[in-house]
C-alpha positions, -999 to +999 in steps of 0.1 A: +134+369+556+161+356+531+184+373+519+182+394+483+210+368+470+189+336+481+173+321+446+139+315+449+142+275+448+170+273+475+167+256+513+167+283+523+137+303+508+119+270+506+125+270+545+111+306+545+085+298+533+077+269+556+079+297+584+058+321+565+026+296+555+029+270+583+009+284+617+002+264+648-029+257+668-038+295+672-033+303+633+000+323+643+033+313+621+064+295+641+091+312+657+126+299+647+129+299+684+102+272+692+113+247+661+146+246+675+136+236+704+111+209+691+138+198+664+164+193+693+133+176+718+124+153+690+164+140+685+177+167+660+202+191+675+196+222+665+201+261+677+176+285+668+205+305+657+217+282+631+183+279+621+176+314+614+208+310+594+196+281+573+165+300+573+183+337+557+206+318+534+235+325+558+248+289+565+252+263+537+223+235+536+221+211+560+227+171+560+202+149+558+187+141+592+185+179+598+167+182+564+139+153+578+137+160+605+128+202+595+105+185+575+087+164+595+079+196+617+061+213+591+048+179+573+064+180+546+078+151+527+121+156+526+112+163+488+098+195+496+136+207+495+147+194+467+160+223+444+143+220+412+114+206+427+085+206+401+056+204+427+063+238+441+024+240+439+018+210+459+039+222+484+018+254+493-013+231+491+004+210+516+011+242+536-025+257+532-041+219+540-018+223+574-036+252+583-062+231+590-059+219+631-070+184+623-055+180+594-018+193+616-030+177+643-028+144+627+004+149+609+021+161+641+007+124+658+025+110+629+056+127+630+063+121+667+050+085+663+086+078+644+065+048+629+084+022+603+074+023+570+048-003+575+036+014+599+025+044+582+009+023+559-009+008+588-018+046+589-030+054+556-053+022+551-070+030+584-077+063+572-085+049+534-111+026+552-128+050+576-131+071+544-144+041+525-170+036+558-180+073+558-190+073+520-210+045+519-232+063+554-233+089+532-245+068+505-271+050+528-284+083+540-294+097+501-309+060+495-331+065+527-339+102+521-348+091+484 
């Protein structure tokens, strides 16, 4: 959807290719229509017009808080639009994990819980410990099957 002009590490084709790799609950990709309108419900202003021009490399990048909050809708960390980024990979792995409903549905929780800091690490050593809890049933299990 960018334009020919648009370099390959620009807002706006890392944007594309948020749109392109990112799907929702039914596996189908976002419309610039519907993140618009969950950008602007979630506090960020936003028309799906300027969008799709921040999208097609038609409207210089955006500030900040528009940058966030775009990429808290796809979970990604602002990074993720930094030109010159160097984990380019890691962003598609991010992509391809979100393709997984759990996996989004907990990231969207997150987003919308607009949590401090401590609060998402509140969130990550929950998850740290149930992980902790579920490998040592796992590890209980080969001892009895042993």
């Amino acid at each position: 959807m960018p334009q020919a002009s648009v370099p390959p590490d620009s807002f706006a084709a890392r944007l594309d290719q948020l749109f392109r790799t990112v799907t929702d609950g039914r596996g189908r990709p976002y419309s610039v229509r519907h993140v618009a309108q969950e950008l602007t419900r979630r506090g960020c202003r936003i028309s799906h017009t300027h969008l799709s021009n921040l999208r097609q490399g038609r409207a210089p990048d955006p500030r900040q808080s528009v940058v966030d909050a775009i990429a808290a809708f796809f979970g990604q960390p602002s990074s993720y639009f930094a030109s010159g980024q160097d984990d380019a990979e890691g962003g598609r792995d991010l992509a391809h994990a979100l393709a997984n409903p759990h996996i989004k549905q907990v990231a969207m929780r997150l987003a919308d819980a607009r949590l401090s800091p401590e609060g998402h690490a509140a969130v990550v050593a929950m998850i740290e410990q149930v992980e902790r809890l579920e490998a040592a049933a796992r590890a209980r299990r080969r001892v009895e099957h042993r």
